[in-house]
C-alpha positions as CSV (number, residue, x, y, z in Angstrom):
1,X,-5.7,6.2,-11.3
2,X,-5.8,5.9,-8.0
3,X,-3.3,3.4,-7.2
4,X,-1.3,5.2,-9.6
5,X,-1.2,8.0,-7.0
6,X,-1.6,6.2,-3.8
7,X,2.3,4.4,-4.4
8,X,3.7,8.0,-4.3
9,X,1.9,8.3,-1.1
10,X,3.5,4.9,0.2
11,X,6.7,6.2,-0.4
12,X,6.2,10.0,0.9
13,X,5.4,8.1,4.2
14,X,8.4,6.2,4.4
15,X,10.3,9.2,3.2
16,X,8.5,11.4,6.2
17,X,10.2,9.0,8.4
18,X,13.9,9.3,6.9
19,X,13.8,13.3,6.5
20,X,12.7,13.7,10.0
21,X,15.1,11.1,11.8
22,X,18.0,13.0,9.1
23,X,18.4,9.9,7.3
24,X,19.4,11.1,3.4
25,X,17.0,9.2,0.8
26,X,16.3,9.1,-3.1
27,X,12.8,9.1,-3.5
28,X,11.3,7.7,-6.8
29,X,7.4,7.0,-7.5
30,X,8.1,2.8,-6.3
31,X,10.8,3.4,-3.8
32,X,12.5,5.2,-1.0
33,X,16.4,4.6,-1.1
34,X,17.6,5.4,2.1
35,X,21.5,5.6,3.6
36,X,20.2,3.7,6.3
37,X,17.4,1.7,6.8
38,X,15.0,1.5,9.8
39,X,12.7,-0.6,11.2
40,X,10.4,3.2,11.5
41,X,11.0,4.3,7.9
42,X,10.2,0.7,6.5
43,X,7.6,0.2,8.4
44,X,6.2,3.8,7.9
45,X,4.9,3.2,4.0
46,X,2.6,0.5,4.7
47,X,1.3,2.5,7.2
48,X,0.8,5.1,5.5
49,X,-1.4,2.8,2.6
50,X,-3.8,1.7,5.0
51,X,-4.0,5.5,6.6
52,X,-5.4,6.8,3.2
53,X,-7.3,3.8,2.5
54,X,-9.5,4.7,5.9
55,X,-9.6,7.9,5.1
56,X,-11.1,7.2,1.5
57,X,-13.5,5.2,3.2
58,X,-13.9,7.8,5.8
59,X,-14.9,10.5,2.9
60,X,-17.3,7.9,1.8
61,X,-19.2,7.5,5.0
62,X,-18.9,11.4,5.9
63,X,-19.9,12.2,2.3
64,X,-16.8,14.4,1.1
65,X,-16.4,11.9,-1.7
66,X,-18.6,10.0,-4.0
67,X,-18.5,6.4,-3.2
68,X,-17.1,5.5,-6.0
69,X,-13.8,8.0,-5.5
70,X,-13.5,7.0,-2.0
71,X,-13.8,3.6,-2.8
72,X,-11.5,3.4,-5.5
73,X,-8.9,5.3,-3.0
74,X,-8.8,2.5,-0.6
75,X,-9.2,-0.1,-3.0
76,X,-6.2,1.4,-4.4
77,X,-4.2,1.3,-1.2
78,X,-5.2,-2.3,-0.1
79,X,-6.1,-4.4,-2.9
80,X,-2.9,-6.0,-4.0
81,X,-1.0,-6.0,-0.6
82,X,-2.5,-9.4,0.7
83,X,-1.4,-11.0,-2.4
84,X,2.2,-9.4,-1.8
85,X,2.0,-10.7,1.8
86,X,1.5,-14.3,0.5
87,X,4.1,-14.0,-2.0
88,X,6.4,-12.9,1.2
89,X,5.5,-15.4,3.0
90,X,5.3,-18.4,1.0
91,X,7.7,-17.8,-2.1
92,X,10.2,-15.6,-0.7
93,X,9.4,-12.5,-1.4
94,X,11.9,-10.6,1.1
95,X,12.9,-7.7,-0.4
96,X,9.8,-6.0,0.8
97,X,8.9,-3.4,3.8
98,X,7.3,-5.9,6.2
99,X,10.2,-8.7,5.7
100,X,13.1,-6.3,5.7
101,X,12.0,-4.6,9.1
102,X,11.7,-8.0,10.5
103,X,15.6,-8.6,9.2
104,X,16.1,-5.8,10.6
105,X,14.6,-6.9,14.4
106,X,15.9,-10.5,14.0
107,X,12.4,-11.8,13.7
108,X,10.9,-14.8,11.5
109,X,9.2,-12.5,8.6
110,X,5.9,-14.0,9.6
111,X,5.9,-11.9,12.7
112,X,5.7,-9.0,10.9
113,X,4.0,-10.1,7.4
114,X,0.7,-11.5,9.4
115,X,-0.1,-8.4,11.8
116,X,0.2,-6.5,7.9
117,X,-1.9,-9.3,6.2
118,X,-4.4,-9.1,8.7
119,X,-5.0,-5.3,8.5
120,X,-5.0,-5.0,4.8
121,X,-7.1,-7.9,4.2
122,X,-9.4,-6.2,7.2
123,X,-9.6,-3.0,5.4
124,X,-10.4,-4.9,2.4
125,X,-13.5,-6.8,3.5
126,X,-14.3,-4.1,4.9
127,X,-14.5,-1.9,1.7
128,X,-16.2,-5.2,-0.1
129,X,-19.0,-4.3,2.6
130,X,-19.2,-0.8,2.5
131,X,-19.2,-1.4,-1.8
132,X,-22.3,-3.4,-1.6
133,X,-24.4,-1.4,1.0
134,X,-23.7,1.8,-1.6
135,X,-25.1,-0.7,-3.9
136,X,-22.1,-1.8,-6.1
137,X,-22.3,-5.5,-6.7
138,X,-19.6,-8.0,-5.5
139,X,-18.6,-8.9,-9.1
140,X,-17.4,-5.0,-9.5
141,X,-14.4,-5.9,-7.7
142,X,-12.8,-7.8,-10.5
143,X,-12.8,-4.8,-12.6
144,X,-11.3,-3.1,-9.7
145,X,-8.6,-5.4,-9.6
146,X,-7.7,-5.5,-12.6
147,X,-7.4,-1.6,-12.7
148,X,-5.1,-1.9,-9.3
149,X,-3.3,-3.9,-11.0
150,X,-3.1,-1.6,-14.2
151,X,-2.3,1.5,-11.8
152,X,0.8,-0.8,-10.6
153,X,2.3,-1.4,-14.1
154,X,1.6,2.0,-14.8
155,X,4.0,3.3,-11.8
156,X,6.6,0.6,-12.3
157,X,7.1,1.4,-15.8
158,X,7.0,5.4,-15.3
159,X,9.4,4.7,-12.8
160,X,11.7,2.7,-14.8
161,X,11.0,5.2,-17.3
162,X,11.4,8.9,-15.5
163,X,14.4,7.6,-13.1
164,X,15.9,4.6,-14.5
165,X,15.5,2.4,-11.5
């Protein structure tokens, strides 16, 4: 559920970027279609992932949220983006945030797709460690995956579904 509603926030934060710089956009739950694209409003969804995964974790550790909430937020947010930053960088995967901003600069993708890597694989570990000091056992993060990875059919097929795209 939680990565079902956390790509909707992805996209609202590249959209952000586009309505305030006056760029016109379609907005769907998977994508932001903008007139034009910029390094900003690509670069503005991943950024906004990893914001609400820190502040899941953040309502953990200041105890707005059960653990569980909280930790399903973030794990949401970060838990398939370093498998997407392999596929970018090793098979090709271009048409995604990271590698089109670095078209979009005239840099090798890697300059871009490692910084990412880096800080979603970061905030991952990180909520591997804060899982097991609330107790929750390593092994609960395959479940977790595979209901990431649930949430992302989910919102691909609505999307297909609701807007056609």
């Amino acid at each position: 559920m939680f990565t079902a509603l956390g790509f909707p926030f992805h996209e609202l934060g590249h959209a952000v970027v586009y309505y305030f710089s006056g760029n016109d956009f379609l907005m769907t739950l998977n994508r932001v279609l903008p007139a034009q694209e910029t390094v900003a409003g690509l670069l503005a969804g991943p950024l906004a992932s990893l914001v609400l995964a820190w502040l899941g974790l953040w309502a953990v550790s200041s105890g707005k949220l059960r653990p569980a909430a909280g930790f399903g937020i973030a794990l949401g947010q970060v838990f398939h983006r370093p498998f997407l930053h392999i596929g970018m960088l090793f098979f090709g995967l271009a048409e995604n945030d990271e590698a089109m901003a670095a078209d979009l600069l005239g840099l090798p993708h890697a300059a871009l797709i490692i910084p990412s890597f880096l800080l979603f694989t970061a905030t991952l570990l990180w909520t591997a460690r804060r899982m097991r000091a609330h107790g929750y056992p390593f092994w609960t993060l395959i479940p977790s995956f595979v209901a990431v990875a649930a949430g992302g059919v989910i919102v691909l097929y609505l999307d297909y579904i609701i807007f056609g795209v």
